[in-house]
C-alpha positions as CSV (number, residue, x, y, z in Angstrom):
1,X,7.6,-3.2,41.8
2,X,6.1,-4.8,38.8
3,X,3.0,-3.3,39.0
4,X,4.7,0.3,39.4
5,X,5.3,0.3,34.9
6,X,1.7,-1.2,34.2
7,X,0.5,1.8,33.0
8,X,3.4,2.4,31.0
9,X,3.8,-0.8,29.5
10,X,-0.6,-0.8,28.4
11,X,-0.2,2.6,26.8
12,X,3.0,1.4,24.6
13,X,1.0,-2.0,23.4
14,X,-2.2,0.7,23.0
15,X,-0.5,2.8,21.0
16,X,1.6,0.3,18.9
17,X,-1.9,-1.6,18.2
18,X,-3.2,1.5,17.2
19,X,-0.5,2.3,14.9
20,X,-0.1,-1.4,13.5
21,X,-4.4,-1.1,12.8
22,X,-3.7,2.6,11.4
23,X,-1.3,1.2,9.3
24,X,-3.5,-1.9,8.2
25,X,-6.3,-0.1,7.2
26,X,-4.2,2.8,4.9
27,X,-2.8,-0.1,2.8
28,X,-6.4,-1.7,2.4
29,X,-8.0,1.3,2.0
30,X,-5.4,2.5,-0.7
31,X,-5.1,-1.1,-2.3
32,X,-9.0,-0.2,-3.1
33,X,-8.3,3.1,-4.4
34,X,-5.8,2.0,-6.3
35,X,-8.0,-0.8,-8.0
36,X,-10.6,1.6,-8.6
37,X,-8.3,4.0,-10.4
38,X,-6.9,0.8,-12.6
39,X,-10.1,0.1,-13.2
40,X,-11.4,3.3,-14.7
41,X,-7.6,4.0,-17.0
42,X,-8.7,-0.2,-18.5
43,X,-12.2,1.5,-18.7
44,X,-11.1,4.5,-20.8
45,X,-8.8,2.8,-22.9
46,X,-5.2,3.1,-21.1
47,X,-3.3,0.3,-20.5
48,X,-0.8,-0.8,-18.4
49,X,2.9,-0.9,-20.3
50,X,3.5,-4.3,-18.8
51,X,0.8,-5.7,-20.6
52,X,2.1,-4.7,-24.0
53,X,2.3,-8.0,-26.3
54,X,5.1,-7.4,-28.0
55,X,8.5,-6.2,-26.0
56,X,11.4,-3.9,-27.4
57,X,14.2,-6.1,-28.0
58,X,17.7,-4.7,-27.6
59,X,16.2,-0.9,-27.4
60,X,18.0,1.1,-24.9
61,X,16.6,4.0,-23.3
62,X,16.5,7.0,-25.1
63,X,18.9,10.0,-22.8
């Protein structure tokens, strides 16, 4: 009886493995894009706001 779902149950953990590795390699291949696209705003001059030195104090957003 057991051996009637085997297929079944080896395409579900294929697929999920597939999808978990899919998923892996999106994040690490967009963590790299992303660093690469830091990396050329530092190079051109642009920073990052939350690397400003000095921080508004008691200025609310403008509406």
């Amino acid at each position: 009886m057991q051996n009637d779902y085997i297929g079944f149950i080896g395409s579900a953990y294929a697929i999920s493995v597939l999808a978990l590795v899919g998923i892996a390699a999106w994040v690490f291949l967009d963590a790299r894009a992303q660093k690469r696209a830091l990396k050329d705003l530092e190079a051109r001059g642009i920073r990052r706001r939350s690397a400003s030195t000095a921080p508004a104090s008691g200025a609310e957003a403008t509406r």
